[in-house]
C-alpha positions in Angstrom: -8.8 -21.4 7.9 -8.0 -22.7 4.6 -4.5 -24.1 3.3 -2.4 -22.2 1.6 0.6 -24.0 -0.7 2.0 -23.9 -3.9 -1.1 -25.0 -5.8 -2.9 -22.3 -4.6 -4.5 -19.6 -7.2 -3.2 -15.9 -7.1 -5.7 -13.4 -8.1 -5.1 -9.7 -9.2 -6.8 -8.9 -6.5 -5.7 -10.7 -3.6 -2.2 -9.2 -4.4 -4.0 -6.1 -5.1 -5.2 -6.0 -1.2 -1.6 -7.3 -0.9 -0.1 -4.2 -1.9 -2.6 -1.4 -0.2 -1.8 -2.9 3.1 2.0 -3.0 2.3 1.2 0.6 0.6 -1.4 1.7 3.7 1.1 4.8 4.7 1.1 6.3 1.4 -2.7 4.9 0.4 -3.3 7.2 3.7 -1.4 10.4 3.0 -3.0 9.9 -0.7 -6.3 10.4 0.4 -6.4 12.0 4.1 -2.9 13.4 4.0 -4.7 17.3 3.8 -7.6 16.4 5.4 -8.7 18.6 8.7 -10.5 15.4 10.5 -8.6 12.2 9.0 -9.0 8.6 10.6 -7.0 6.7 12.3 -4.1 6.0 10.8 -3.6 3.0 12.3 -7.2 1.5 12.5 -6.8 2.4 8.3 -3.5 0.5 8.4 -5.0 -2.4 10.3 -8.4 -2.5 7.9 -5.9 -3.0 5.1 -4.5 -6.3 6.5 -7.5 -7.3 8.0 -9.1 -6.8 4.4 -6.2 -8.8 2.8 -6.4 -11.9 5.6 -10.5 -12.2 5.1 -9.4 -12.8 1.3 -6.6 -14.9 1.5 -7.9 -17.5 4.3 -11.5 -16.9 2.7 -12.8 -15.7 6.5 -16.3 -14.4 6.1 -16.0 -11.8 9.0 -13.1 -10.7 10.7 -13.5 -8.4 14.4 -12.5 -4.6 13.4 -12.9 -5.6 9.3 -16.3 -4.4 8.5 -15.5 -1.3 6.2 -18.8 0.6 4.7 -19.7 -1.4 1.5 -21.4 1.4 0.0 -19.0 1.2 -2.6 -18.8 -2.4 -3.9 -22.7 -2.4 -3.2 -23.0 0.4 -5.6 -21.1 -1.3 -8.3 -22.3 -4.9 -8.2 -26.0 -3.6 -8.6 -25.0 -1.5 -11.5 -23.6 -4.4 -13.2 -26.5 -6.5 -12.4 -28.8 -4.2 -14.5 -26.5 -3.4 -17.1 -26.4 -7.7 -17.3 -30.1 -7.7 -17.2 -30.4 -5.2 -19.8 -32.6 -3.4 -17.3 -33.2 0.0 -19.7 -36.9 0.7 -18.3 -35.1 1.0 -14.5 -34.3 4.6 -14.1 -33.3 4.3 -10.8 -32.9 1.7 -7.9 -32.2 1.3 -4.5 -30.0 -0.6 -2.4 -28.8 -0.8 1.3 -25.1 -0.8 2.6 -24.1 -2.9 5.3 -24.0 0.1 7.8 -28.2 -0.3 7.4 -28.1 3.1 5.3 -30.2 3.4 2.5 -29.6 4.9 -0.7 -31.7 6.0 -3.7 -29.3 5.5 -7.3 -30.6 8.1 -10.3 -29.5 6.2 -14.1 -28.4 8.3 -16.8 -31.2 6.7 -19.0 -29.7 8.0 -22.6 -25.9 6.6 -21.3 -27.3 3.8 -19.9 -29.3 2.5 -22.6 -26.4 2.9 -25.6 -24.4 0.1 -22.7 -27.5 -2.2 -22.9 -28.0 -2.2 -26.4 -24.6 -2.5 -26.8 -24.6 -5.7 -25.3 -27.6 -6.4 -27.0 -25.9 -6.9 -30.5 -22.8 -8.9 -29.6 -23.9 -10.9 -26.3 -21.0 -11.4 -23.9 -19.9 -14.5 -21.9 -19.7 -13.1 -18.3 -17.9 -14.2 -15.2 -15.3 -16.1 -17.4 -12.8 -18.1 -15.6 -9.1 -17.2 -17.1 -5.8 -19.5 -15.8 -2.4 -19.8 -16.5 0.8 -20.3 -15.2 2.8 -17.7 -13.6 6.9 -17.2 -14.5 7.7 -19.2 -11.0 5.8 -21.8 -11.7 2.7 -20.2 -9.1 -0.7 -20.1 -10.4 -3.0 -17.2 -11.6 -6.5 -17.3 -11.8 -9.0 -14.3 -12.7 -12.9 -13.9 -13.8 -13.2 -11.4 -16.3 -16.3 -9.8 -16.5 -17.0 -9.6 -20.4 -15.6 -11.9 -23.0 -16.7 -10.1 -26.7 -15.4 -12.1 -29.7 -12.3 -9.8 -29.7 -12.1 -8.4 -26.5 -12.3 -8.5 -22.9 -14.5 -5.7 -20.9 -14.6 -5.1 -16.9 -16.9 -3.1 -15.4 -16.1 -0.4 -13.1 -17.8 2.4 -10.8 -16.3 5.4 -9.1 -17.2 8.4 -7.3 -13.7 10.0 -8.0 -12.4 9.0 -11.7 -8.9 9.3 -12.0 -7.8 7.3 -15.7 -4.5 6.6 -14.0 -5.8 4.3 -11.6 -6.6 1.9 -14.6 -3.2 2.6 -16.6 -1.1 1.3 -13.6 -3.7 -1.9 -13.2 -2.7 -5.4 -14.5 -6.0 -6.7 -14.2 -6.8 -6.7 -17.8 -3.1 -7.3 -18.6 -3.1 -10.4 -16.8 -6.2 -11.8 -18.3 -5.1 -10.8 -21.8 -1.7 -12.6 -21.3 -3.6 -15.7 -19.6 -6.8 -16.1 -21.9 -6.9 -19.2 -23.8 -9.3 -17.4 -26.6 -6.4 -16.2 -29.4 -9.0 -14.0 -31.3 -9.0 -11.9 -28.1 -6.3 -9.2 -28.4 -7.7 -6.1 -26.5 -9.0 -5.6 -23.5 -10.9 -2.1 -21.5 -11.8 -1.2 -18.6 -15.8 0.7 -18.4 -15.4 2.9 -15.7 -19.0 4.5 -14.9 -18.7 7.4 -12.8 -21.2 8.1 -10.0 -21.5 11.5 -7.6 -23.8 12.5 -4.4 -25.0 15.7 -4.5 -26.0 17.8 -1.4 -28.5 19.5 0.1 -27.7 22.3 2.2 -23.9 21.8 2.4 -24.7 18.0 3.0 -24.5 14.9 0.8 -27.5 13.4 0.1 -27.8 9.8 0.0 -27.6 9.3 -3.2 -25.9 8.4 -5.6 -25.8 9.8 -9.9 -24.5 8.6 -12.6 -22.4 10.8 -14.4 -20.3 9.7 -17.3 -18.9 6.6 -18.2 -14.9 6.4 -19.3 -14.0 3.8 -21.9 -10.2 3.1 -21.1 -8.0 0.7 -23.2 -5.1 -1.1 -21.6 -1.6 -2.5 -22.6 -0.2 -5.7 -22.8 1.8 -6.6 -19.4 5.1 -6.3 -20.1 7.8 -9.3 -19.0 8.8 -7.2 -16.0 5.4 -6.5 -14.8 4.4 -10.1 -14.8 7.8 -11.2 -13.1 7.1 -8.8 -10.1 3.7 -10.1 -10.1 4.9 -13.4 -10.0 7.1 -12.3 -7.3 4.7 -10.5 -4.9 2.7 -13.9 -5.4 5.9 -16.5 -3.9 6.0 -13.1 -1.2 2.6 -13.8 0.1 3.0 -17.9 0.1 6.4 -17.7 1.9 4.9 -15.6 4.3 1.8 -17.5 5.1 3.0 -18.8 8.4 3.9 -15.3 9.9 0.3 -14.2 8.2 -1.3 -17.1 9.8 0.6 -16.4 13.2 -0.3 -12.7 12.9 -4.3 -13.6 12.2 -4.6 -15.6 15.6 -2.8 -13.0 17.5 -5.1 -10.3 16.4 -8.6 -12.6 16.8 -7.0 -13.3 20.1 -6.5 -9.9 21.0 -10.1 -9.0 19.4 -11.5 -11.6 21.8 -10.0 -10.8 24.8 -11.0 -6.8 24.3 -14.3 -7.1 23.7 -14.9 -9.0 27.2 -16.2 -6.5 29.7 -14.0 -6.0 32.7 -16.9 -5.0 34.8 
């Protein structure tokens, strides 16, 4: 398990995770709250914090934390081709950690105006951005895209919803933080994907729909204070968090052995 202190980086998304476990009651009646055969509310709640522990101590695997990766699967593949400027790849497959298989259709016209977009102005990728936080904390971030005047991240969905990206400070944080002056804007690519069924059942597969272009603001000095905040939250609670962690991988251990 890995020290945590004042020198440590915070990350947009480790407060992120942060946030939907603090947030796990209304994150559930969001998206199950009408739902006729909804988890567990508590196994959701306790994914949340699992999710948020694996990230902050940098644990590989955690006991009851293996949520389907369909998702993040999905999208690191699609970025990988658009990356690759892979235009002559109409579709591609890939398998989630659940060992399910699925079969992903490209939108060859959509896909190929992204590739040759990146064709004429080359991007740095997977650029490291720093800084400084108002309490003295530090940030750190990787933006995906770094254009001449702009910064890009990538995004897929199954379920667009352009408010999701207006409340993020992803893009706000590494606009504030980059180093680069020429770069005033930033946007996030969102690329939506859908399955379609087959007799009343999804298939599994996966096709790309449309793809959202969706600028954001500037952080404002309140937004980056209660950022700043929720960061000190996390380290002054990393002894409870670190208490909490063996108490659950205790528990874990000692439920798994078989009483018979």
């Amino acid at each position: 398990m890995r020290r945590i202190d004042r020198n440590h980086p915070f990350s947009y998304s480790l407060v992120s995770n942060y946030e939907r476990w603090m947030d796990a009651d209304k994150l559930y009646d969001k998206y199950w709250g009408r739902s006729e055969t909804p988890p567990d509310p508590d196994k959701f709640e306790l994914e949340q914090k699992l999710s948020f522990y694996a990230q902050l101590f940098k644990l590989a695997y955690l006991p009851q934390c293996d949520p389907d990766d369909t998702a993040l699967i999905l999208g690191h593949e699609f970025e990988y081709r658009i990356n690759h400027l892979m235009q002559l790849t109409p579709e591609f497959r890939f398998k989630s950690n659940k060992g399910v298989e699925y079969n992903v259709i490209i939108n060859r016209p959509d896909f190929e105006t992204l590739c040759d977009n990146r064709f004429k102005a080359i991007p740095r990728q997977q650029v490291e951005i720093k800084g400084i936080l108002p309490n003295g904390l530090n940030f750190i971030g990787y933006a995906d895209e770094v254009y001449e005047n702009c910064i890009i991240d990538i995004k897929t969905t199954s379920n667009f919803d352009k408010s999701n990206y207006d409340k993020s400070l992803q893009i706000p944080l590494y606009l504030h933080f980059i180093q680069d002056y020429l770069v005033q804007r930033g946007f996030y690519q969102v690329t939506e994907f859908y399955r379609p069924t087959e007799k009343g059942v999804k298939k599994n597969e996966f096709v790309m729909k449309d793809t959202f272009m969706i600028e954001s603001e500037k952080i404002t000095d309140a937004q980056l204070t209660r950022f700043a905040d929720l960061c000190k939250e996390i380290l002054d609670n990393v002894p409870a968090f670190e208490k909490d962690l063996d108490n659950c991988l205790k528990y874990f251990t000692i439920s798994s052995i078989d009483p018979f």
